[in-house]
C-alpha positions in Angstrom: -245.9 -52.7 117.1 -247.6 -49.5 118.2 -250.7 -51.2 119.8 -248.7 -54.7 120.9 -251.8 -56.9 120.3 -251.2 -60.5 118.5 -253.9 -59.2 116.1 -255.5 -62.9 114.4 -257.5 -62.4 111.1 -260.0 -62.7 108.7 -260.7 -65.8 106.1 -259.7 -69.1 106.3 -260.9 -71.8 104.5 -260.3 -75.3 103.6 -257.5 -77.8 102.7 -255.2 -77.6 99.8 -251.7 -77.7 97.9 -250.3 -74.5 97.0 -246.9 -72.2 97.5 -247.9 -70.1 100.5 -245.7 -67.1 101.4 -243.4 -68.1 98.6 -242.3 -71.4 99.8 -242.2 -74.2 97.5 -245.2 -76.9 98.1 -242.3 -79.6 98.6 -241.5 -77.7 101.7 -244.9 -76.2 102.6 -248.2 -77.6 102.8 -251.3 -74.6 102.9 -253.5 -76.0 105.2 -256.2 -73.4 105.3 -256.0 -71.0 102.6 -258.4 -69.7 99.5 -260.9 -67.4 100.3 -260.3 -63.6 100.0 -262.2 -60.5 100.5 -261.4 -56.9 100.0 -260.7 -54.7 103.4 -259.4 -51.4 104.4 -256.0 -51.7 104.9 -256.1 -49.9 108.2 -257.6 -53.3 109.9 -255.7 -55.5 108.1 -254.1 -57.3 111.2 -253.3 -61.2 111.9 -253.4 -63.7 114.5 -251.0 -66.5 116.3 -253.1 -69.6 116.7 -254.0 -72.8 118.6 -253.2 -76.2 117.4 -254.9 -79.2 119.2 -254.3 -83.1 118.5 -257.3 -85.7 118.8 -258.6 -85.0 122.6 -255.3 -84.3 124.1 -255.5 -80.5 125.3 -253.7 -78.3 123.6 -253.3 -74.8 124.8 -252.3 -72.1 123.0 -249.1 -72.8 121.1 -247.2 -74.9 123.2 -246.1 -78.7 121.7 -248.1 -81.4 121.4 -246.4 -84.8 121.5 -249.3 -86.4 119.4 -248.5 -86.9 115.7 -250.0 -83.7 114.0 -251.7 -86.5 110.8 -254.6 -86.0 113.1 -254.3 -82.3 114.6 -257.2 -79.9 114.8 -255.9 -76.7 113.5 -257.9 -73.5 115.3 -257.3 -70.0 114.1 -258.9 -67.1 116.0 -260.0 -63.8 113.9 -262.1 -61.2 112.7 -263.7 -60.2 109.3 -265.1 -57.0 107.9 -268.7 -57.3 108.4 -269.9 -55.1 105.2 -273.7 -54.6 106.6 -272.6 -52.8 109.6 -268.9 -51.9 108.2 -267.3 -53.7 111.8 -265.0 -55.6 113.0 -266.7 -59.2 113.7 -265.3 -62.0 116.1 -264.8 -65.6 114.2 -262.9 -68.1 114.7 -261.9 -71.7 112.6 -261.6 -75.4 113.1 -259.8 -77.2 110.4 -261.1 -74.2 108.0 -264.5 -74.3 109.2 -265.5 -70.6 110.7 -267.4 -70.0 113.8 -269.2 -66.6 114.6 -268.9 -65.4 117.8 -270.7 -62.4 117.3 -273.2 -60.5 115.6 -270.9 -58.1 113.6 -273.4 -55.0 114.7 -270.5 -53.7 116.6 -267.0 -54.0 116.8 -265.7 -57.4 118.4 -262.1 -58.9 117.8 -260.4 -62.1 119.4 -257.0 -62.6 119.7 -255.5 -65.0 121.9 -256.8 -69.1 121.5 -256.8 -71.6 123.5 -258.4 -75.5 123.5 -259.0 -77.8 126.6 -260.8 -81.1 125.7 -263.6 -80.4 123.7 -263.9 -76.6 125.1 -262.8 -73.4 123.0 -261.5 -70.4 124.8 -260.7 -67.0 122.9 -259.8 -64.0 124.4 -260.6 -60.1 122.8 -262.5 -57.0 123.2 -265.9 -56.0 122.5 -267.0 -52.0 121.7 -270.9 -52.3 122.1 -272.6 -49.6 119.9 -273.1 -46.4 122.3 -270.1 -47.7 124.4 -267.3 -44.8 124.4 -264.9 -47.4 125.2 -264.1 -51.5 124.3 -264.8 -54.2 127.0 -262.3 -56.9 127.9 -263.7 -60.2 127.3 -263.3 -63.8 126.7 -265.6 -66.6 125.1 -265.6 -70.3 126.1 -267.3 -72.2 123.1 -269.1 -69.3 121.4 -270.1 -67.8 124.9 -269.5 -64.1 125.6 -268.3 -63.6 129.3 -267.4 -60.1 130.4 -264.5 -59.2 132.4 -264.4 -57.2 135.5 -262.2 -53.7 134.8 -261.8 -50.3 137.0 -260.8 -48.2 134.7 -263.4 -47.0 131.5 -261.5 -49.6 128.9 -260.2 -53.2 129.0 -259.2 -55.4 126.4 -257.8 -58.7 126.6 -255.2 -60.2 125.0 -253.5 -63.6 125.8 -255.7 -66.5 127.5 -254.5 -70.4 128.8 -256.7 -73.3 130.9 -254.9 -74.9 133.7 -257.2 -77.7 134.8 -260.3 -75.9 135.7 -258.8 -72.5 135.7 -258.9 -69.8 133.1 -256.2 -67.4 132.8 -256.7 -63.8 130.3 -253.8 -61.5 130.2 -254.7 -58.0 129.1 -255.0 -54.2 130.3 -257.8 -52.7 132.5 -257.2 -49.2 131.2 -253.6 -48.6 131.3 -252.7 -50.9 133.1 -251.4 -54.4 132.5 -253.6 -57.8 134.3 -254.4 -60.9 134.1 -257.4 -62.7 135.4 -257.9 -65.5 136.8 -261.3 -66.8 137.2 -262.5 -63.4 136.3 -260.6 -62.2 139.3 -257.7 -59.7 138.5 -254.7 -59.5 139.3 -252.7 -55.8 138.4 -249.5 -56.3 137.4 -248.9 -52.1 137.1 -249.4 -48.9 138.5 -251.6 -46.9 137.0 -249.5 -44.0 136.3 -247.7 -46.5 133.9 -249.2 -47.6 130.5 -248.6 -51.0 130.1 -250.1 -54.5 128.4 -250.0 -57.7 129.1 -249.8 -60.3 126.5 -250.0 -63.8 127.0 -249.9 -65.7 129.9 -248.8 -69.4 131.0 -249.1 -71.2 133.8 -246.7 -74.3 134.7 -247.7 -75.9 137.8 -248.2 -73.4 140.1 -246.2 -70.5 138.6 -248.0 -67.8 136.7 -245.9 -66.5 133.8 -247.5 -62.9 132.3 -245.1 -61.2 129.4 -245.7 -57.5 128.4 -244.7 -54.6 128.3 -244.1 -51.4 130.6 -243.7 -47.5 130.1 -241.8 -46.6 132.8 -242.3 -43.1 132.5 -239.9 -40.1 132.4 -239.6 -40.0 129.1 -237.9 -43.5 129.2 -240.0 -45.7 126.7 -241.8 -49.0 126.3 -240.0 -52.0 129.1 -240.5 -55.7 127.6 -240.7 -57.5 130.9 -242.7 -60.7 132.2 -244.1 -61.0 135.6 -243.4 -64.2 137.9 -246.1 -64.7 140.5 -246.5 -61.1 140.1 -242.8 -60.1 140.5 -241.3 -58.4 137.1 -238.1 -59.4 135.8 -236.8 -56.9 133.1 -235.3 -58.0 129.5 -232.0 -55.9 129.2 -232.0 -53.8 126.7 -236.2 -54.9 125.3 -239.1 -52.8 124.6 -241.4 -54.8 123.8 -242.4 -58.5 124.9 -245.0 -60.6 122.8 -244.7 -64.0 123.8 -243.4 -66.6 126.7 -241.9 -70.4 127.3 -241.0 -72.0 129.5 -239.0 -75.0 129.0 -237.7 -76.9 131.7 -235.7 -74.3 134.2 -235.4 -72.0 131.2 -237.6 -69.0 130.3 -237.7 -67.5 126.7 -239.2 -64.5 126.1 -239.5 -62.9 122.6 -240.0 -59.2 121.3 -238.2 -56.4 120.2 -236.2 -53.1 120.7 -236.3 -49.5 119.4 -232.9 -48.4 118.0 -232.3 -45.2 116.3 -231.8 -47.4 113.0 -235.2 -49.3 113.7 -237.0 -52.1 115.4 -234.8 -54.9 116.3 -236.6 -58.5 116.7 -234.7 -60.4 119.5 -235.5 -63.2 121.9 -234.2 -64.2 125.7 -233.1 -66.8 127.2 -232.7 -66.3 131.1 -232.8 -63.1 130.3 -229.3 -63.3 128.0 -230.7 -61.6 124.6 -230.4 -63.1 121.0 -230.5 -60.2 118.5 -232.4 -61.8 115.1 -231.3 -60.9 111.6 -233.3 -58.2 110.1 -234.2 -54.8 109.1 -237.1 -52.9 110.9 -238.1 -56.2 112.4 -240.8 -57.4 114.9 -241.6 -60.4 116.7 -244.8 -61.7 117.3 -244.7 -65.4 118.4 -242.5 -68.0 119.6 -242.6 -71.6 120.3 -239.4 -74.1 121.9 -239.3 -77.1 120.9 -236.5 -79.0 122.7 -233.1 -77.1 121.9 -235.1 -75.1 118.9 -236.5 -71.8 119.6 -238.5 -70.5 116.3 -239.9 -66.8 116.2 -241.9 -65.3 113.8 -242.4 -61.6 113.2 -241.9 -60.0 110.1 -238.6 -57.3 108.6 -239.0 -54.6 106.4 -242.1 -53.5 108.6 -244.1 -55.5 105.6 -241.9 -58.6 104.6 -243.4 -62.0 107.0 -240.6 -64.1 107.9 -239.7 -66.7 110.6 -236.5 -67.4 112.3 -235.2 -71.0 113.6 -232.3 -70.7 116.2 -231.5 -67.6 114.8 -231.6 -68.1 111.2 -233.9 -65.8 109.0 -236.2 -67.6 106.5 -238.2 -65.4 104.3 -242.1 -66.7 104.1 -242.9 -64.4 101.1 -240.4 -63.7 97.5 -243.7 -61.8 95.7 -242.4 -58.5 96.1 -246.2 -57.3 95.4 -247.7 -59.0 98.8 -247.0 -57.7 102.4 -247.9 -59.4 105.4 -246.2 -60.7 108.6 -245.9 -64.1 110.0 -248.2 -64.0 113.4 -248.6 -67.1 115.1 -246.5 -70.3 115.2 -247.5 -74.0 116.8 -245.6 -77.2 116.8 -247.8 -80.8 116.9 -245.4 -84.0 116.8 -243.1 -83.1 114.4 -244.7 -80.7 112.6 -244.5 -76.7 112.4 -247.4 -74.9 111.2 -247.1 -71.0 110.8 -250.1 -68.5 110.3 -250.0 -64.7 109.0 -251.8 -62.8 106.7 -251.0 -61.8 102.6 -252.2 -58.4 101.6 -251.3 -57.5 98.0 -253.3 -53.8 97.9 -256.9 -54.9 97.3 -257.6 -58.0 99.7 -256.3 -59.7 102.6 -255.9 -63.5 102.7 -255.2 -65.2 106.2 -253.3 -68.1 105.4 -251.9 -71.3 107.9 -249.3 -73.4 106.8 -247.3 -76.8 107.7 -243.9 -77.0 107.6 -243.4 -81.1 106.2 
């Protein structure tokens, strides 16, 4: 969790019926899985992800009342790009992929989001010649560029309320969100910080991150209310938000002498989750359940419901990490990534 980004990945392709991560096809159904291709382990990263039913909006990975029998399934990523040995921007609709860029220099998305018929993804761009990446955000295949002070941006987290768009990122070191293109700072700039993801119920704006506070005192999991921070006892990092009702969960982890610790907050009250060197990277609440997923053994992708480890992955040959997690109806789907030393597979599955 050195960088803090909800890295989303590579190849996904179509339908089928297979074990993913070790679970039994009884219990898991791969929804978007076959295609590999070989990478450099050192960009071998993966995503949370979007789940939209019929044309309800669904925005990032928040529940969806529909029945997920007709859910569109969108994945945001990048692939290698072996001409110009980048980083390209893609995305995926029910397996199908969708270039957002040329691949002639680096460009990676991260956070999704759908409204309607409209796909929003948020990322970075490093132009060739740039000596630093660009904070930006595409709405349907469209590059648009966000404003930054300092010489770097990149953004991170990205929601539609109505006719609004919200990006959560960092303009240098420090952690923002935009609205509208317009930022809001969140941070000093004598403090390194990022922003995450960002959601907006009614007319609150909900930003989680993370702060340095300086001093030699280390990373702050936080979120911001309307711009007001509310500190996570005892966190140092915070990768994802809900709200549910008058509650607000926040999930991420701590540094401890022994290792990362994965945990999650409720009101602030923390909820250490089972695991060795474990990190979080996405939560979703549905009702009175509260599922993270993150990964243990700094390699090993797992996903915990209500506090309750379940390993993704019994190959002892792959590593990988569970990234992103949505709910639609009754169903759970989880995404991540497989790596077993040659090639990377992304992979989405549903929990039936």
């Amino acid at each position: 969790m050195s960088n803090g980004k909800k890295w989303q990945i590579f190849i996904v392709i179509k339908l089928g019926t297979a074990d993913i991560y070790g679970l039994k096809a009884s219990s898991l159904t791969t929804e978007l899985l076959n295609k590999t291709t070989t990478m450099r382990p050192t960009i071998l990263m993966a995503a949370a992800f979007a789940v939209a039913v019929n044309s309800c909006t669904k925005q990032s990975n928040n529940t969806s009342n529909n029945s997920s029998g007709n859910a569109d399934v969108y994945l945001s990523g990048y692939r290698h790009n072996v001409t110009h040995n980048t980083s390209q921007a893609v995305y995926w609709k029910n397996g199908t992929e969708v270039t957002l860029s040329s691949g002639t220099y680096r460009s990676e998305p991260y956070g999704i989001a759908v409204s309607g018929t409209d796909v929003y993804l948020a990322g970075w761009e490093w132009p060739t010649g740039n000596a630093n990446g660009s904070a930006v955000y595409w709405k349907n295949g469209v590059v648009h560029y966000l404003p930054q002070i300092g010489l770097s941006g990149i953004a991170v987290g990205i929601t539609v309320s109505g006719s609004d768009i919200y990006v959560a990122g960092r303009d240098s070191t420090r952690a923002v969100y935009w609205k509208n293109g317009i930022p809001t700072f969140l941070t000093p700039y004598n403090h390194n910080a990022v922003a995450e993801e960002v959601k907006v119920v009614g007319t609150d704006i909900y930003v989680v991150g993370k702060e340095d506070q300086g001093g030699g005192s280390g990373w702050q999991a936080k979120y911001w209310k309307n711009g007001t921070a509310v500190t996570m006892p005892g966190g140092s990092y915070g990768m994802a938000i809900e709200i549910s009702g008058t509650d607000v969960y926040v999930a991420g982890s701590a540094n401890s002498s022994s290792g990362s610790i994965a945990q999650y907050w409720k009101n602030g009250s923390v909820v250490n989750l089972p695991g060795i060197n474990a990190e979080v990277n996405d939560m979703v609440v549905s009702g009175s359940d509260v599922y993270v997923t993150g990964l243990t053994n700094l390699t090993h992708p797992v996903y915990w419901k209500n506090g309750t480890r379940y390993d993704l992955e019994s190959n002892p040959i792959y590593t990988g990490a569970a990234r992103g997690i949505a709910i639609a109806g009754s169903d759970v789907y989880i995404g991540g990534d497989r790596f077993n030393g040659t090639e990377s597979i992304a992979r989405i599955g549903r929990m039936v």
